[in-house]
VEXVEXNU-838818 format. One record per atom (N, C-alpha, C): atom name; x, y negated, z negated; residue number from 1. Coordinates in nm, 3 decimals, padded with zeros to 5 digits. Atoms other than C-alpha are relative to their C-alpha. Example, Ala and Ser with C-alpha at 12.3 -4.5 7.8 and 13.67 -1.06 7.14 Angstrom:
REM residues 2
<r atom="N" X="00.089" Y="00.119" Z="00.000" seq="1"/>
<r atom="CA" X="01.230" Y="00.450" Z="-00.780" seq="1"/>
<r atom="C" X="00.090" Y="-00.120" Z="00.000" seq="1"/>
<r atom="N" X="-00.082" Y="00.119" Z="00.006" seq="2"/>
<r atom="CA" X="01.367" Y="00.106" Z="-00.714" seq="2"/>
<r atom="C" X="-00.077" Y="-00.109" Z="-00.073" seq="2"/>
END
This chain:
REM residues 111
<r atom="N" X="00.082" Y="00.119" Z="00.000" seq="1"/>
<r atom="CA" X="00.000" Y="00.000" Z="00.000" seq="1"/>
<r atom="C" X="00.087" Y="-00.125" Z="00.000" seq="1"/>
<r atom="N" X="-00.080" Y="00.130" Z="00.030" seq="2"/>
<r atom="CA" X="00.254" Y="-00.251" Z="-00.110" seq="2"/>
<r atom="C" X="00.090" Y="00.003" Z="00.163" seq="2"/>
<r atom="N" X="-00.064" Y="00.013" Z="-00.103" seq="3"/>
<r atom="CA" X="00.423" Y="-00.188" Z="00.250" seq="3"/>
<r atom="C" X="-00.097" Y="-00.079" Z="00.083" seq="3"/>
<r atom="N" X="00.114" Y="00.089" Z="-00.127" seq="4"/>
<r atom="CA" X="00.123" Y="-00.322" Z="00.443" seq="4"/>
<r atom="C" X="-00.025" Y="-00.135" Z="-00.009" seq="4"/>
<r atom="N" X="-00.002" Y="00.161" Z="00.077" seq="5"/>
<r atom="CA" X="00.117" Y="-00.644" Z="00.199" seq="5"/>
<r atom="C" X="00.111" Y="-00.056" Z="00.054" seq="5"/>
<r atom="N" X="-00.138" Y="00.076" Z="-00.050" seq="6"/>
<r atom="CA" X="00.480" Y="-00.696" Z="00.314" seq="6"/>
<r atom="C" X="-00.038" Y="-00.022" Z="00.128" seq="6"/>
<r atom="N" X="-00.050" Y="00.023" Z="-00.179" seq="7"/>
<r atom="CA" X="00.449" Y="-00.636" Z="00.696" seq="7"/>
<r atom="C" X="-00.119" Y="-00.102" Z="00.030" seq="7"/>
<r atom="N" X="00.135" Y="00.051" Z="-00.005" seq="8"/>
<r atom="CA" X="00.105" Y="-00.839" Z="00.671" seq="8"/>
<r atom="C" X="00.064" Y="-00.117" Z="-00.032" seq="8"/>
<r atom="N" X="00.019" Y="00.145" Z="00.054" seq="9"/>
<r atom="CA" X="00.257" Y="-01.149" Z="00.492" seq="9"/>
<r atom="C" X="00.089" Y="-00.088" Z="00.062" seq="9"/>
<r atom="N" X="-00.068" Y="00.084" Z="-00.091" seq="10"/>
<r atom="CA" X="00.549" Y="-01.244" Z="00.759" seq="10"/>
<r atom="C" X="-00.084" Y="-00.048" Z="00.081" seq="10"/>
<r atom="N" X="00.047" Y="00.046" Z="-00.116" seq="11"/>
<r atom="CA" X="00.353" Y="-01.280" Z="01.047" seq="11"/>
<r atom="C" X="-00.104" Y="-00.152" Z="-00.049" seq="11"/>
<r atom="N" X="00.100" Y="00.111" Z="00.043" seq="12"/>
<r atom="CA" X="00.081" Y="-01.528" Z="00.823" seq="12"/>
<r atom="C" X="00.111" Y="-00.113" Z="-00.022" seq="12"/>
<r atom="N" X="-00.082" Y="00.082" Z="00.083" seq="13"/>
<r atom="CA" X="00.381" Y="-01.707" Z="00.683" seq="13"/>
<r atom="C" X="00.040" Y="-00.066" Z="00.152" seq="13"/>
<r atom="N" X="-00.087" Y="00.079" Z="-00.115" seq="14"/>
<r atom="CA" X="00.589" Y="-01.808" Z="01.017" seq="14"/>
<r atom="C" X="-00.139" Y="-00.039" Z="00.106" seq="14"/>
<r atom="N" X="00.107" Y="00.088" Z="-00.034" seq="15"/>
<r atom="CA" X="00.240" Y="-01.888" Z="01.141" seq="15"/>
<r atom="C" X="-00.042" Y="-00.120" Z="-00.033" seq="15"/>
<r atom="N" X="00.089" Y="00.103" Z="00.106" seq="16"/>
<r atom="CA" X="00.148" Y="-02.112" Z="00.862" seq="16"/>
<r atom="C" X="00.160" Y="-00.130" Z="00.067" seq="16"/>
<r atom="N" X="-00.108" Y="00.101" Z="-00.026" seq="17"/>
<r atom="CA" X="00.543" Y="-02.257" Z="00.948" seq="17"/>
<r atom="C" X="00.003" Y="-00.095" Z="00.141" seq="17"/>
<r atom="N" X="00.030" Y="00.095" Z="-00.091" seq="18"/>
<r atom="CA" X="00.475" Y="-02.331" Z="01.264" seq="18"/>
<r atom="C" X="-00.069" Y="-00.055" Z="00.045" seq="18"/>
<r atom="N" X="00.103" Y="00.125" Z="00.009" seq="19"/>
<r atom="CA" X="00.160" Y="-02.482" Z="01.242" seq="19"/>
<r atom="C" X="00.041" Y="-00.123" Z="-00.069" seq="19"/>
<r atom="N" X="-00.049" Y="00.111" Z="00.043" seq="20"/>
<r atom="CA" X="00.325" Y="-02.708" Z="01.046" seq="20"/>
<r atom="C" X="00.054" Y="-00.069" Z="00.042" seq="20"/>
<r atom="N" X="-00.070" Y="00.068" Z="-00.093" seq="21"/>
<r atom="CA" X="00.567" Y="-02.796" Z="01.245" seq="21"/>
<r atom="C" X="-00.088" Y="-00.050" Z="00.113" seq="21"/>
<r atom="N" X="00.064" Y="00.120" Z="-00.070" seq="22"/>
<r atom="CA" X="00.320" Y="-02.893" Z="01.513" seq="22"/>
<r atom="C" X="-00.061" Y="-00.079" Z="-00.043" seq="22"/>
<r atom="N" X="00.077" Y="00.126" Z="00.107" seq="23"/>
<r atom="CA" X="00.108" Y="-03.071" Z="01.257" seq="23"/>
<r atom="C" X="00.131" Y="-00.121" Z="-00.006" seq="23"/>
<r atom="N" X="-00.063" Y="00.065" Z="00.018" seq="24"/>
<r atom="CA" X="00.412" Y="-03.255" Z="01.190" seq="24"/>
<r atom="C" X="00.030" Y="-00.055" Z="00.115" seq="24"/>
<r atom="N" X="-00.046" Y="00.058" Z="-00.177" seq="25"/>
<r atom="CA" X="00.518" Y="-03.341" Z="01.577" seq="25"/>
<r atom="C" X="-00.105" Y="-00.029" Z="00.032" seq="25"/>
<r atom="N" X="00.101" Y="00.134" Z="00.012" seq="26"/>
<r atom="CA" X="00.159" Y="-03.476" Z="01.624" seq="26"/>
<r atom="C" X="-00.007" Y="-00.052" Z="-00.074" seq="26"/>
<r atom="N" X="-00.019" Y="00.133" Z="00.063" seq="27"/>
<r atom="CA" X="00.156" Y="-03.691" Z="01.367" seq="27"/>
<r atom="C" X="00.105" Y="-00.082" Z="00.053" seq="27"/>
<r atom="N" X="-00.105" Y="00.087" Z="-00.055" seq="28"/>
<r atom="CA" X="00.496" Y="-03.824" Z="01.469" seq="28"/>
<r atom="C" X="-00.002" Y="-00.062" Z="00.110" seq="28"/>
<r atom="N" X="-00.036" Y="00.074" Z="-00.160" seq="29"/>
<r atom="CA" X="00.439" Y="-03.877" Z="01.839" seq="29"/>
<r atom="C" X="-00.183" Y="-00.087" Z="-00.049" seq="29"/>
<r atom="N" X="00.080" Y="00.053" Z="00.025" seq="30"/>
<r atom="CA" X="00.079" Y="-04.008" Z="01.692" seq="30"/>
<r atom="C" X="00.038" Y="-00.156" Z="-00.057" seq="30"/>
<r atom="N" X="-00.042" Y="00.088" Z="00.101" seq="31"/>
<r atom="CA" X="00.237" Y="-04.257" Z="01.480" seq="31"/>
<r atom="C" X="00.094" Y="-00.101" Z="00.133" seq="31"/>
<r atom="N" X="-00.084" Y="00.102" Z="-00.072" seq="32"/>
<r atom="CA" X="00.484" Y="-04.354" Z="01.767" seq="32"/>
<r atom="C" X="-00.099" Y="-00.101" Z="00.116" seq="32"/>
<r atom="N" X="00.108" Y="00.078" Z="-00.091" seq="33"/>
<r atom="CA" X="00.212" Y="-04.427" Z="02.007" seq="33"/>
<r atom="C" X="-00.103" Y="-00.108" Z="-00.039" seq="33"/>
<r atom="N" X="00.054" Y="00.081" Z="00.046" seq="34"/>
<r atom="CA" X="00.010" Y="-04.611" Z="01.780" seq="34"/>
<r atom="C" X="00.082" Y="-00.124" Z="-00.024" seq="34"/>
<r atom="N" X="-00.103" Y="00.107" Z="00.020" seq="35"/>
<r atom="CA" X="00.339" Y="-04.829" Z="01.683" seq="35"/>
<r atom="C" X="-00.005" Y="-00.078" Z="00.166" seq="35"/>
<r atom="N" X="00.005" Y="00.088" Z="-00.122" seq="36"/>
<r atom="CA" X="00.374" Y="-04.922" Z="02.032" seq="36"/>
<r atom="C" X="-00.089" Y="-00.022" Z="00.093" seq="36"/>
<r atom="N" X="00.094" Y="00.036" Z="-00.022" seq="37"/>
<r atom="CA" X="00.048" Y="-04.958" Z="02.094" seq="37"/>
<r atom="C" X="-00.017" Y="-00.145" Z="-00.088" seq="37"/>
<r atom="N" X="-00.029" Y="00.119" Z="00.081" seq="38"/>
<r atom="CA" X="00.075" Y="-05.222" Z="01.833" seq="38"/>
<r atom="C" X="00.044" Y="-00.163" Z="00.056" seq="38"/>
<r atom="N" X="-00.069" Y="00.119" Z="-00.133" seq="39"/>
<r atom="CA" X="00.301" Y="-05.474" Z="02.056" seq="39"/>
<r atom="C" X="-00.078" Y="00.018" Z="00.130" seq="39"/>
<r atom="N" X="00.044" Y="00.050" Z="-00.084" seq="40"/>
<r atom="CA" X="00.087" Y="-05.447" Z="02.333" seq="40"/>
<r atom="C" X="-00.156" Y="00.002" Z="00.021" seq="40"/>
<r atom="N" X="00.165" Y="00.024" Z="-00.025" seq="41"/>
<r atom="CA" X="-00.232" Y="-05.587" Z="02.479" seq="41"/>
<r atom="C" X="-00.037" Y="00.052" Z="00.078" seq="41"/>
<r atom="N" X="00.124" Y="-00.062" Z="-00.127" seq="42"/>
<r atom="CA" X="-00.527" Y="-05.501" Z="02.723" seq="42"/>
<r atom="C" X="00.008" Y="00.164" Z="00.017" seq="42"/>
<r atom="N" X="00.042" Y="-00.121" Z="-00.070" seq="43"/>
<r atom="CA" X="-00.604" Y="-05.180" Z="02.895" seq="43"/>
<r atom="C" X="00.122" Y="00.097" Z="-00.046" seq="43"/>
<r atom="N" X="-00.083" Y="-00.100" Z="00.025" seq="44"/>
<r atom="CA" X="-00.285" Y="-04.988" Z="02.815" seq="44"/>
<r atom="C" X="-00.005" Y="00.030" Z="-00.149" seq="44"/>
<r atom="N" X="00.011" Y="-00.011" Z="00.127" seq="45"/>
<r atom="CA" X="-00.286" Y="-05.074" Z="02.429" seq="45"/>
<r atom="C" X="-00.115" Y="00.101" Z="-00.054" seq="45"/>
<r atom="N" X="00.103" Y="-00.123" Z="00.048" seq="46"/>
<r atom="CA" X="-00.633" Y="-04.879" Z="02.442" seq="46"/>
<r atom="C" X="00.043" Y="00.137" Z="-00.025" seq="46"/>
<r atom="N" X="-00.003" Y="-00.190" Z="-00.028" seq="47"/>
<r atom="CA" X="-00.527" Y="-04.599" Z="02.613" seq="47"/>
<r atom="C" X="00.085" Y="00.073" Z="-00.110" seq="47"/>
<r atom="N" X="-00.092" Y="-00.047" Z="00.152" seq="48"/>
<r atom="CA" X="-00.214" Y="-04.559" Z="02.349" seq="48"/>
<r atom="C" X="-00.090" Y="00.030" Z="-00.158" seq="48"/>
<r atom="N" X="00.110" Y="-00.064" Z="00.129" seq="49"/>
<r atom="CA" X="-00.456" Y="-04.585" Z="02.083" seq="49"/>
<r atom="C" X="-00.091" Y="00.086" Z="-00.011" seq="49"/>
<r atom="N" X="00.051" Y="-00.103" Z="00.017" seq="50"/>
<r atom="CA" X="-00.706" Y="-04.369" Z="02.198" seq="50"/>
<r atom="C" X="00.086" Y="00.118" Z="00.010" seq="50"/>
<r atom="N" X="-00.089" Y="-00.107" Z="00.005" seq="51"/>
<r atom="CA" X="-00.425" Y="-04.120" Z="02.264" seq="51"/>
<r atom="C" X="00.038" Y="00.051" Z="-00.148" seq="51"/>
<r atom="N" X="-00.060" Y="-00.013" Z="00.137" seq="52"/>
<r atom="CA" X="-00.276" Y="-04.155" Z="01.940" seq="52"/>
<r atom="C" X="-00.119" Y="00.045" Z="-00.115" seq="52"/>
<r atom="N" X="00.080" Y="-00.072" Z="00.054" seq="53"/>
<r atom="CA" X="-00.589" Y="-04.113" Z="01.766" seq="53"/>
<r atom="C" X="-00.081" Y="00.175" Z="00.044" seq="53"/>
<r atom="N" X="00.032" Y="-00.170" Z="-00.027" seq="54"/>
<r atom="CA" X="-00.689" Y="-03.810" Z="01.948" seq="54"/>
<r atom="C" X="00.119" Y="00.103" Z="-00.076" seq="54"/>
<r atom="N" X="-00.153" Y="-00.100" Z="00.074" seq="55"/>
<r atom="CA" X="-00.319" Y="-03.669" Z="01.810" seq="55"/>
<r atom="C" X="-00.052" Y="00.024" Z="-00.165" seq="55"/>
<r atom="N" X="00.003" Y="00.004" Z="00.183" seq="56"/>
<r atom="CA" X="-00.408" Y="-03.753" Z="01.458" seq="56"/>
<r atom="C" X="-00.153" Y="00.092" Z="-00.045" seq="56"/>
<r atom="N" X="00.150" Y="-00.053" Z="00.065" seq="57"/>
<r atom="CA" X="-00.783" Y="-03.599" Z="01.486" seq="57"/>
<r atom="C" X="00.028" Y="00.181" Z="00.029" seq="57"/>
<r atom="N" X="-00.067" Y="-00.162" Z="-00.020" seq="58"/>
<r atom="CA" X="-00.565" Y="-03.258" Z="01.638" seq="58"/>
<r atom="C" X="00.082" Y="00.070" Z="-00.115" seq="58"/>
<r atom="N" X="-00.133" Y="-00.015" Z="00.059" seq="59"/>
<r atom="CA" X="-00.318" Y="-03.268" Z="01.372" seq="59"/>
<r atom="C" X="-00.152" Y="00.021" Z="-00.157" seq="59"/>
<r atom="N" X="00.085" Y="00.027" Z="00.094" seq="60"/>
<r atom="CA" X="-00.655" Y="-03.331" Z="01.099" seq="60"/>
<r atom="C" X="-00.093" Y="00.191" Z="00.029" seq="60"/>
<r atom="N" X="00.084" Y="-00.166" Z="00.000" seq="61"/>
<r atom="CA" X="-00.831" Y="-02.971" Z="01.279" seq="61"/>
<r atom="C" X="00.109" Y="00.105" Z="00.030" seq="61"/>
<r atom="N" X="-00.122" Y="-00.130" Z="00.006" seq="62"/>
<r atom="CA" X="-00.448" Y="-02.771" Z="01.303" seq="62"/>
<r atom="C" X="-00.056" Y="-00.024" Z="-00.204" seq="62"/>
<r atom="N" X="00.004" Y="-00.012" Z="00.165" seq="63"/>
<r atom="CA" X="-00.502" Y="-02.887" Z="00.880" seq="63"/>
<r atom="C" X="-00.077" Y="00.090" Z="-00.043" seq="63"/>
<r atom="N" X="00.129" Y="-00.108" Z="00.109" seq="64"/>
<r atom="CA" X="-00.836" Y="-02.734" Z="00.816" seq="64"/>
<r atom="C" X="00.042" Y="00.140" Z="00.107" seq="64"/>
<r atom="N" X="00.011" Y="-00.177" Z="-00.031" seq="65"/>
<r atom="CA" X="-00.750" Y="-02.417" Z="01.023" seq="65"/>
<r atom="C" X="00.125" Y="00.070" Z="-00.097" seq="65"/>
<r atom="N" X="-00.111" Y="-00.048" Z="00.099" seq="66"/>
<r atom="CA" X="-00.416" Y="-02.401" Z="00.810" seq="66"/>
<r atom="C" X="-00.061" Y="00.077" Z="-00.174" seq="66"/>
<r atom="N" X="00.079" Y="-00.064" Z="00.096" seq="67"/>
<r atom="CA" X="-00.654" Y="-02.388" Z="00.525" seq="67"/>
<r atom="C" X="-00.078" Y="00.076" Z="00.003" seq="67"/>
<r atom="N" X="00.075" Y="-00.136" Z="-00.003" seq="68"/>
<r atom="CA" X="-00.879" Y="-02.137" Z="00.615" seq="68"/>
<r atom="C" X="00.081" Y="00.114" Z="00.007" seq="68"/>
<r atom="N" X="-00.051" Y="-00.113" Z="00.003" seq="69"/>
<r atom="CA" X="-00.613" Y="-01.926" Z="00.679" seq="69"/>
<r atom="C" X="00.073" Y="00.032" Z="-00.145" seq="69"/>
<r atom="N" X="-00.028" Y="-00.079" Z="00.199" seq="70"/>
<r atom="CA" X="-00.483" Y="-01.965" Z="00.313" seq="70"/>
<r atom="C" X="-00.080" Y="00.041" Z="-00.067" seq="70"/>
<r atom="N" X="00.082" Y="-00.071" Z="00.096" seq="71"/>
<r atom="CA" X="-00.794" Y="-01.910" Z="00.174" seq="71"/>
<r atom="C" X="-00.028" Y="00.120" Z="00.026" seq="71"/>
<r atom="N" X="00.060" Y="-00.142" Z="-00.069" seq="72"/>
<r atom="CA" X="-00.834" Y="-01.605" Z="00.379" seq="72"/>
<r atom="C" X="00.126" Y="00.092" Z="-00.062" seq="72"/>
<r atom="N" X="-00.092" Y="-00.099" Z="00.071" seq="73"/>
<r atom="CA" X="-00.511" Y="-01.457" Z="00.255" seq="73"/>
<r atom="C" X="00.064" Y="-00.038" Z="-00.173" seq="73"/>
<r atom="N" X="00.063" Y="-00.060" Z="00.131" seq="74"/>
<r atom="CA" X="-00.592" Y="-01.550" Z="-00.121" seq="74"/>
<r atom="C" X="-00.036" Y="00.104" Z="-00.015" seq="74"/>
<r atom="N" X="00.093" Y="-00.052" Z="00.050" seq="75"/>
<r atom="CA" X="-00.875" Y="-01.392" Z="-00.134" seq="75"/>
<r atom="C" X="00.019" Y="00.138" Z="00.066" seq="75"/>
<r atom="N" X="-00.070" Y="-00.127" Z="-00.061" seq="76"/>
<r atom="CA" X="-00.675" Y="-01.107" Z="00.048" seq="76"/>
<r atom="C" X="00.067" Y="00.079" Z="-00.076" seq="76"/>
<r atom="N" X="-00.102" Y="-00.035" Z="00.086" seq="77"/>
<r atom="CA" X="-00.390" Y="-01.068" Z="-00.201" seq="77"/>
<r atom="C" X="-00.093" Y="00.003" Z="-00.133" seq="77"/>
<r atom="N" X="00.144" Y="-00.041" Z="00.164" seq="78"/>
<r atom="CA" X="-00.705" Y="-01.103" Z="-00.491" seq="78"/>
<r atom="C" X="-00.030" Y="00.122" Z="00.025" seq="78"/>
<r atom="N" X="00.041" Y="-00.128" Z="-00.035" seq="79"/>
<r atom="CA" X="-00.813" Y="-00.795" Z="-00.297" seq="79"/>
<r atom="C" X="00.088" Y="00.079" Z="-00.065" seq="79"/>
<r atom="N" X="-00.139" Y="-00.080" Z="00.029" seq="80"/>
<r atom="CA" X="-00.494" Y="-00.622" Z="-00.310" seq="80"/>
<r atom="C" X="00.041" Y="00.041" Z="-00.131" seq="80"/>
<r atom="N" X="-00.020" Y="-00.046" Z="00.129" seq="81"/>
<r atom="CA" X="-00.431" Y="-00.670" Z="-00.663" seq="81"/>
<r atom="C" X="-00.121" Y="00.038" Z="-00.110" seq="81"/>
<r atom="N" X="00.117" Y="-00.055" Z="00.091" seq="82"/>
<r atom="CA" X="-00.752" Y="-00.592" Z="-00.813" seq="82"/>
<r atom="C" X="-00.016" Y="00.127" Z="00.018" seq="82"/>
<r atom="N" X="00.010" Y="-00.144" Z="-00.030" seq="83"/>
<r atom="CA" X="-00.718" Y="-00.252" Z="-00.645" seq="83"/>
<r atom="C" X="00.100" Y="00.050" Z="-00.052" seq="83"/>
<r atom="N" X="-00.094" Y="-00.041" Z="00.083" seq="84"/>
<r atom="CA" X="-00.388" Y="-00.229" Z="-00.763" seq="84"/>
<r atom="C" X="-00.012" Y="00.051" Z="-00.179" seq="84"/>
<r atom="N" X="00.076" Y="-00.020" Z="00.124" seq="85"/>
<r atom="CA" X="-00.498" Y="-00.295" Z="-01.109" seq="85"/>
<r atom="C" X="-00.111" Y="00.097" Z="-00.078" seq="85"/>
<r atom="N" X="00.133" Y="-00.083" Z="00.057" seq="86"/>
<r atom="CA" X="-00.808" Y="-00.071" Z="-01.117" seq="86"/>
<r atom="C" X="00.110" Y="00.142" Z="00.022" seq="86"/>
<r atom="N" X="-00.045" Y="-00.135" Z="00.019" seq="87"/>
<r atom="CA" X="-00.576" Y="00.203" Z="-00.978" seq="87"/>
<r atom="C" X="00.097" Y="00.033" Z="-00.085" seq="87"/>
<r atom="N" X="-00.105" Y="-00.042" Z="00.065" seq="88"/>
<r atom="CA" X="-00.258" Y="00.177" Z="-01.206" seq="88"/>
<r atom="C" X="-00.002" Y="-00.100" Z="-00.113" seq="88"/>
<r atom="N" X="00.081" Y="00.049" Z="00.132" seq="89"/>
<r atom="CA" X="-00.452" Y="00.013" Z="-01.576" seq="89"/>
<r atom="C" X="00.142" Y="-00.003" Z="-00.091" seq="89"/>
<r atom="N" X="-00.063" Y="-00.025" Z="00.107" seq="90"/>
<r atom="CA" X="-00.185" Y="00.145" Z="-01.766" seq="90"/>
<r atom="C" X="00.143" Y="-00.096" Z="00.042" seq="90"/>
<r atom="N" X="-00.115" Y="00.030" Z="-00.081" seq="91"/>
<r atom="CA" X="00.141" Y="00.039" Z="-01.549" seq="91"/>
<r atom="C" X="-00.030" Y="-00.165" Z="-00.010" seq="91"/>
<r atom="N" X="00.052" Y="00.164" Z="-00.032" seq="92"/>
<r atom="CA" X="-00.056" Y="-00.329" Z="-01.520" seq="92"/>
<r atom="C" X="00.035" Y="-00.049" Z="-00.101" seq="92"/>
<r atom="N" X="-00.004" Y="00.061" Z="00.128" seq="93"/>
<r atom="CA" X="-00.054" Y="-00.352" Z="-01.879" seq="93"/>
<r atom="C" X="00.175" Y="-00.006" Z="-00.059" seq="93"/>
<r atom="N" X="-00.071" Y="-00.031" Z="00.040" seq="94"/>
<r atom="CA" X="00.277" Y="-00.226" Z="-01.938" seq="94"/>
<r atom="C" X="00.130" Y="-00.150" Z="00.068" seq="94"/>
<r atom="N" X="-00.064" Y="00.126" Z="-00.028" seq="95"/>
<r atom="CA" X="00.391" Y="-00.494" Z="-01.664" seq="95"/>
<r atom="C" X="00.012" Y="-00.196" Z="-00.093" seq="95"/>
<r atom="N" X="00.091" Y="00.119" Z="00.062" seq="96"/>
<r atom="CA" X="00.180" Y="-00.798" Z="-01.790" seq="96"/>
<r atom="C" X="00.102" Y="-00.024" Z="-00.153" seq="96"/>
<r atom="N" X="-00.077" Y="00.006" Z="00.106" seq="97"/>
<r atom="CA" X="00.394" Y="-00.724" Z="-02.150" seq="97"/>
<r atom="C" X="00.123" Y="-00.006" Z="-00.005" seq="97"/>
<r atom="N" X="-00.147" Y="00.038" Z="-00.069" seq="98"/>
<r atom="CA" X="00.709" Y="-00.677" Z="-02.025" seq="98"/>
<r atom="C" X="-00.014" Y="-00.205" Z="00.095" seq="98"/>
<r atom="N" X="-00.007" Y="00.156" Z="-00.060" seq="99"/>
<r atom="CA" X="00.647" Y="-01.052" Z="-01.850" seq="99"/>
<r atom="C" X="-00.015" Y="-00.091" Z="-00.084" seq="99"/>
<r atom="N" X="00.052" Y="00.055" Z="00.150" seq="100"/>
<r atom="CA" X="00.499" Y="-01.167" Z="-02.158" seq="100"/>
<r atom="C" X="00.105" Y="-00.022" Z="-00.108" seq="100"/>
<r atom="N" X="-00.122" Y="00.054" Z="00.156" seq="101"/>
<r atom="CA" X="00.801" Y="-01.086" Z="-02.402" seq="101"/>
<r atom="C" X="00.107" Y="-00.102" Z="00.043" seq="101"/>
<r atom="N" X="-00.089" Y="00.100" Z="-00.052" seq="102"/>
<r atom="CA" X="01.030" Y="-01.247" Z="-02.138" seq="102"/>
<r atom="C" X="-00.026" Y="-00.115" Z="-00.051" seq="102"/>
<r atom="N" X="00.052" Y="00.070" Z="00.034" seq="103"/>
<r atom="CA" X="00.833" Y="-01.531" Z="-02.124" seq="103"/>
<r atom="C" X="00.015" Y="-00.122" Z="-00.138" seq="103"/>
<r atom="N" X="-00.028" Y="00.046" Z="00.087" seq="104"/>
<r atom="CA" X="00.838" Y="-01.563" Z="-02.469" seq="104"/>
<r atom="C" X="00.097" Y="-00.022" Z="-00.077" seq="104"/>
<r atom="N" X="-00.160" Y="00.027" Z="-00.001" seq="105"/>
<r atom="CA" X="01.191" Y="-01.514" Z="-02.524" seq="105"/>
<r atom="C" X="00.013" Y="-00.135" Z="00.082" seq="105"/>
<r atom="N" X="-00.024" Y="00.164" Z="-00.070" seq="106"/>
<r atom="CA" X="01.244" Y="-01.838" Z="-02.278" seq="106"/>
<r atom="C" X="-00.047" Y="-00.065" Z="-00.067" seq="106"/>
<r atom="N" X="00.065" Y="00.113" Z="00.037" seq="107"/>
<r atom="CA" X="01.029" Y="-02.041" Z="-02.437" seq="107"/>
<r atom="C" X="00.037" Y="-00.049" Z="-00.153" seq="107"/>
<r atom="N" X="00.014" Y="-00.037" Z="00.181" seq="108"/>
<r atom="CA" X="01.076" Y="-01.941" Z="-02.802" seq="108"/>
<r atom="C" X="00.172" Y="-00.103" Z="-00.011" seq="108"/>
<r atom="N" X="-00.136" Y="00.060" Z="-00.035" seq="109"/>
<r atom="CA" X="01.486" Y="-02.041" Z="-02.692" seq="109"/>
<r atom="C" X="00.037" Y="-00.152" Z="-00.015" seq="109"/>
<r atom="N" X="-00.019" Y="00.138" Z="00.057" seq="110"/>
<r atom="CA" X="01.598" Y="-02.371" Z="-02.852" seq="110"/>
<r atom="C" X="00.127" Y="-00.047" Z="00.000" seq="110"/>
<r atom="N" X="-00.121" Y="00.038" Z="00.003" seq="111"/>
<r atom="CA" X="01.902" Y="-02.556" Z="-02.728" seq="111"/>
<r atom="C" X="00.056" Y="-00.136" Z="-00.026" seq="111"/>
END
């Protein structure tokens, strides 16, 4: 099980990276077009601006699909470990305490 979680969570991840990265390169060329839309007048200044805003309203629906896809692999990995949990109760607990004394060793630690 824990192999399918691994080979499952690259492909979401360098997805999520390079949505970002184009999120980020429209905004930027959004931002530039609007700047030099800025210095100029009439008919071209539109077009730059409507351009530039179309970038920023692309870069606003790459966002919300970024987020659907995190919430989709939450509520994926919630899956995952609640099955984990129901199947190995004892092992969960045994983890959970072992994390716990750490934990409290660090914290308890006064320098």
């Amino acid at each position: 099980m824990q192999e399918s979680t691994r080979s499952s969570h690259h492909p979401i991840s360098g997805n999520t990276y390079a949505t970002q990265s184009d999120m980020k390169a429209l905004v930027n060329d959004a931002q530039a077009m609007l700047t030099a839309a800025a210095s100029l007048t009439g008919v071209k200044a539109d077009e730059l601006r409507a351009r530039g805003m179309e970038m920023l309203d692309r870069a606003v629906g790459r966002a919300s699909q970024v987020q659907g896809q995190a919430v989709v692999k939450g509520k994926e990995l919630a899956h995952t470990a609640d099955i984990y949990v129901k199947d190995n109760p004892w092992r969960t607990m045994a983890i959970a305490a072992g994390v716990g004394l750490v934990l409290g060793l660090l914290l308890s630690r006064k320098e």
